[in-house]
N, C-alpha and C positions, 0 to 999 in steps of 0.2 A: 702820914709820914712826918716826924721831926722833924724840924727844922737842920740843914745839914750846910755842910761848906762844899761846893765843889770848882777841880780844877780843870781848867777845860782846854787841850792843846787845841790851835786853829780855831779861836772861838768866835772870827771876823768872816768866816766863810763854811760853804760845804753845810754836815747836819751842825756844825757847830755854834751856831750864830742862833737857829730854833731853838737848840736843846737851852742856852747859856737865856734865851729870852722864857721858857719856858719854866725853866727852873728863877729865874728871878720873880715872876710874876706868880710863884707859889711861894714867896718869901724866902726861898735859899739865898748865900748868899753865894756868889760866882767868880773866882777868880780867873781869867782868861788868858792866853797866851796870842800875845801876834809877833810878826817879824819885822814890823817897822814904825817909825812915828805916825807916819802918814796913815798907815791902817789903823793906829792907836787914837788919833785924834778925829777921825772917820767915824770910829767905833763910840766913840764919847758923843756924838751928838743924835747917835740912832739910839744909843742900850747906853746913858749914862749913869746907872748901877754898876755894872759891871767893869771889877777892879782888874784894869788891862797890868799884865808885862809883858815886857819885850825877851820873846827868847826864838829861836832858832832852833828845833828838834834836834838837829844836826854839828850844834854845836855842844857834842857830847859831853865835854870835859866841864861845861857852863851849870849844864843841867842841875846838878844838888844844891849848887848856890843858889839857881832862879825858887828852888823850891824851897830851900830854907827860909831865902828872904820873905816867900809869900808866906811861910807858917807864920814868921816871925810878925810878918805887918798885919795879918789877917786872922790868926788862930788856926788849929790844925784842921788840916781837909781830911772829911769824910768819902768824899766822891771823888776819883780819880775817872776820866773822859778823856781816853786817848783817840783822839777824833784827826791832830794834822795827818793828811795825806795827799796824795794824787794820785790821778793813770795816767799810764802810758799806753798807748796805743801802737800796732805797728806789728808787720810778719819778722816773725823770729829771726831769719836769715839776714834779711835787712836791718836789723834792730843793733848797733853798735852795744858791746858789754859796757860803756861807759855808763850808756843810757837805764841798762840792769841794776848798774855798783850806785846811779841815784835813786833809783825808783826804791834798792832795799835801804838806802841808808834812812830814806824818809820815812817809809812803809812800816819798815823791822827795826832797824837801829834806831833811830828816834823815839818808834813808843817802847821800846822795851828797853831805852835808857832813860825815859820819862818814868816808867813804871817800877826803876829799880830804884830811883830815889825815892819813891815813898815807901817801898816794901820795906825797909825797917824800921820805918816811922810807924807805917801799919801794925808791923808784928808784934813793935813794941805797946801800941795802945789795944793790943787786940780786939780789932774792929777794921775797916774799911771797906769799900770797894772801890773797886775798878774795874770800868768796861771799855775794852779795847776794841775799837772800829773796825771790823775785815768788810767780808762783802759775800754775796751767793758766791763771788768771783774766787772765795776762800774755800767752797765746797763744791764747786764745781766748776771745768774750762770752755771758754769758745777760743774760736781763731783769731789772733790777730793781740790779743791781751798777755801775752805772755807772761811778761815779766809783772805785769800787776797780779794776776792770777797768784805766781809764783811767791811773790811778796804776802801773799793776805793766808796764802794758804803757808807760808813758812810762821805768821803772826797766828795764827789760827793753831798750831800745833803747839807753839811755844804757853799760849795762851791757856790750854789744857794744862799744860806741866803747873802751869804758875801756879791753876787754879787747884791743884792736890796738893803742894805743896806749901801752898797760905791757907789752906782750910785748917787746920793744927790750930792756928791763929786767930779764928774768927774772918778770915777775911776772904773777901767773896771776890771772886773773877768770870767775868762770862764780855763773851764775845760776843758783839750785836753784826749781824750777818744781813744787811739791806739788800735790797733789787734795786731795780732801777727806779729813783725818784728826783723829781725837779728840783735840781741842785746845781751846780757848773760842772759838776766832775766830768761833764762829758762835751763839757764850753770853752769856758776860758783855762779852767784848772789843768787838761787834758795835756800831755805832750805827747805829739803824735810825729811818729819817722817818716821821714819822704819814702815814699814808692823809689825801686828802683828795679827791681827781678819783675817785667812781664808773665811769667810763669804764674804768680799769685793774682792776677788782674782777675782774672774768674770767680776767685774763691774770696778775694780779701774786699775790692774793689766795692760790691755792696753791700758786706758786711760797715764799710766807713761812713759810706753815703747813708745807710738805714741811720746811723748815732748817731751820724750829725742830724738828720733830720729833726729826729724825734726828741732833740735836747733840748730841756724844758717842757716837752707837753708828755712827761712820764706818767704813769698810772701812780705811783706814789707821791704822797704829801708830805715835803716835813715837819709842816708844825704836827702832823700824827707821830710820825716819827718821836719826835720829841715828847709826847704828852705819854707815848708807850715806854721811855727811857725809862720817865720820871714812876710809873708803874713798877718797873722792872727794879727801879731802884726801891722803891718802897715792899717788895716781896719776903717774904721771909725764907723762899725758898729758891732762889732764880736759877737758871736751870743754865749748864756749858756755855750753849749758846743762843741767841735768840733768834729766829729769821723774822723779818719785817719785809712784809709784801707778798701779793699774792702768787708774784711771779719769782719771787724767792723760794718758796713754796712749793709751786709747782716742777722749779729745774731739780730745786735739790732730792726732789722726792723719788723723779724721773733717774734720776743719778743712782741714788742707793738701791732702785729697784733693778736696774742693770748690772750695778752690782753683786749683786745676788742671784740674780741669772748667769753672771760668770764663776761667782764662787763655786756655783752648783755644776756646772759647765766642767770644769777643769780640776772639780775635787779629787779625783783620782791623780791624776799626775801629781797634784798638791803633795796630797799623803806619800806619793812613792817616794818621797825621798829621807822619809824618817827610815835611820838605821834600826 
């Protein structure tokens, strides 16, 4: 693969700290995004390659300027890495909509206001990509993730449109689709709703206690993680989207084969309603 620029939201935590060390130590060059000094001068003494700015996903109306200023200071990026995120954990009933209107502002509004700042930069140099972070959580649901769910799978949909309509362009979109790997997202990154409805203590109760257990000792690695990006990135053909892991794998496959068992299920009613 060429030597390439890429811009990497969240690139002080999550997959994004492997992918940004991964692609530096293949000679790319990496410009990262964090939210604060403190994380920026943190990040300068682990990965001091890597040209930090200060942006805030969230701070929408900022976005085209943080990206200007990095073409301006750095040269134009090839590799858009829409990786800031978090989950939210929590039964839907007890889940305040406040807690929904953050998870999509970060989730949805964040990278698909990161990803609209380059798309005319892309279209105009007809080339780039961008791979926008969902999750298996994007293709398929458990209990108690709702609104993360909701969020990967609203990024997940948007992320298909993007992607038929920058192909004209040259320009590639695919969404990386992970399981569960050791990472915080289910640590420190996580915000989780207090219990309050009894009623779910059966059903949610060890669904919380299993993910906190098992955070950090996941079946996935992400330095693989990242060394499969930089693959994905050097393809000539790379495909909607990608799943990573074997338990990505194995849910989403279980999902579409259900699927199919109900299409076939309820065909008839389907069709009755064509005039």
């Amino acid at each position: 693969m060429s030597i390439r620029t890429f811009f990497i939201t969240g690139a002080n935590s999550g997959f994004g700290l492997p992918i940004a060390t991964a692609a530096i130590e293949a000679g790319h060059t990496v410009i990262g995004t964090v939210r604060s000094e403190a994380s920026r001068e943190a990040l300068a003494k682990t990965l001091p390659e890597l040209r930090t700015v200060l942006c805030d996903v969230t701070d929408f109306d900022r976005i085209p300027n943080v990206v200007e200023q990095a073409e301006d200071e750095h040269g134009p990026v090839d590799v858009l890495i829409n990786n800031a995120g978090y989950g939210h954990e929590g039964v839907l009933e007890e889940s305040p909509l406040e807690e929904m209107r953050r998870q999509f502002d970060v989730n949805v509004f964040g990278a698909v206001a990161v990803a609209k700042a380059f798309l005319p930069r892309f279209r105009e140099r007809r080339r780039g990509f961008i791979v926008n972070v969902t999750s298996m959580g994007g293709m398929i649901t458990m209990p108690g993730i709702a609104y993360y769910c909701g969020s990967k799978f609203a990024l997940q949909g948007i992320s298909e449109v993007m992607r038929s309509e920058m192909a004209l362009f040259g320009v590639q979109v695919t969404t990386l689709c992970p399981g569960s790997f050791r990472t915080d997202w289910a640590g420190r990154s996580m915000v989780r709703t207090d219990r309050s409805i009894a009623d779910y203590d059966s059903l949610f109760d060890p669904i919380r206690e299993a993910r906190q257990a098992v955070s950090g000792k996941q079946l996935g690695d992400p330095q693989k993680l990242a060394a499969a990006v930089l693959t994905l990135i050097g393809s000539d053909n790379p495909p909607p989207q990608l799943l990573l892991g074997s338990d990505a794998l194995s849910h989403v496959t279980a999902r579409i084969e259900r699927l199919q068992q109900e299409l076939v299920a309820w065909k008839a009613l389907t069709r009755s309603t064509d005039g």
